[in-house]
N, C-alpha and C positions, 0 to 999 in steps of 0.2 A: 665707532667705526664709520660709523656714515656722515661724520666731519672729515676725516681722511677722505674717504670715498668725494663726499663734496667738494672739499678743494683740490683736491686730484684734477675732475672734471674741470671744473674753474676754472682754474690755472689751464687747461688744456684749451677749453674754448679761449679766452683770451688771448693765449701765445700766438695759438692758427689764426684769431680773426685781427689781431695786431699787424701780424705779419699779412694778411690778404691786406687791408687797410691802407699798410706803407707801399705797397704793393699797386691796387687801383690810384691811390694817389700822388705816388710819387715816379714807378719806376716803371708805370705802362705806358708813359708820357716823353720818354727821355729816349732822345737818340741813341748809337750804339756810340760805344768808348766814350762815357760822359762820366763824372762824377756828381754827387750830389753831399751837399755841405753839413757837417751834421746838426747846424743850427734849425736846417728844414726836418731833419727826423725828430727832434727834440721839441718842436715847435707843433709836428703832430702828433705827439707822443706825451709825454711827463706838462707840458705847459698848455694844454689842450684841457678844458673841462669835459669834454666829449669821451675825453677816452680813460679818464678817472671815472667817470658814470659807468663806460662800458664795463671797467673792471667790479664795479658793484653790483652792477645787471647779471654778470657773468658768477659770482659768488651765487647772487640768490638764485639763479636757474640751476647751478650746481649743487648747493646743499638741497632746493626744493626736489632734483630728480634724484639724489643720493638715497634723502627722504622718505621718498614713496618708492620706488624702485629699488630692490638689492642691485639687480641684473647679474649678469654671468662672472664667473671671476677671470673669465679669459676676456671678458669687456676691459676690466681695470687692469692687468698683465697689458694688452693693447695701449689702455690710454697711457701707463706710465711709461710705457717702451715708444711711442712715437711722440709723448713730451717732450721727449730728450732734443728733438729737431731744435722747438723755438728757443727751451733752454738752452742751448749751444748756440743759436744765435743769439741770443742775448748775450753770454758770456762774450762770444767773438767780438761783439761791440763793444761791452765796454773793455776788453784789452784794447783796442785799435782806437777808442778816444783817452784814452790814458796815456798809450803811446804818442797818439799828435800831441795831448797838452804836452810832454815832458819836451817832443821835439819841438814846438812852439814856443817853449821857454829858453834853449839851445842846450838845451840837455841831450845827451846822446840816450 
């Protein structure tokens, strides 16, 4: 159980500090009504060694506090109920880069 419990957490710290990330570095910088290209999200994100490290920082802080800590079960009820944020963004992105490659191809 406390591999579920670990990557629960895991996955939780990483979505949140993903999303702070793109966040301090891309979109506290940017004018109002601006877009930004998703070659710059992808570039700090998935092609980035920084943030494949983060994701293995984030495993091992997660199984190590899983580990030693049961904690409450209204702790893990909380973390899988406000997982759902970064996982929803994540899904929303990749619909909306699916969607520009197909319109980029002149696919409707």
């Amino acid at each position: 159980m406390w591999i579920a419990k670990g990557t629960l957490l895991a996955l939780w710290l990483f979505g949140f500090g993903t999303m702070a990330w793109l966040y301090f570095a891309v979109y506290s910088h940017l004018p109002g009504n601006s877009a930004v290209d998703i070659r710059v999200i992808t570039a700090l994100t998935i092609r980035d060694p920084l943030w494949w490290g983060a994701l293995v920082v984030c495993l091992v802080l997660g199984y190590g506090i899983a580990r030693s800590w049961s904690g409450p079960l209204l702790l893990w009820i909380a973390l899988a109920v406000t997982g759902i944020i970064p996982a929803g963004f994540l899904a929303l992105f990749l619909v909306l880069a699916y969607k520009l490659k197909h319109i980029s191809q002149g696919n409707p």
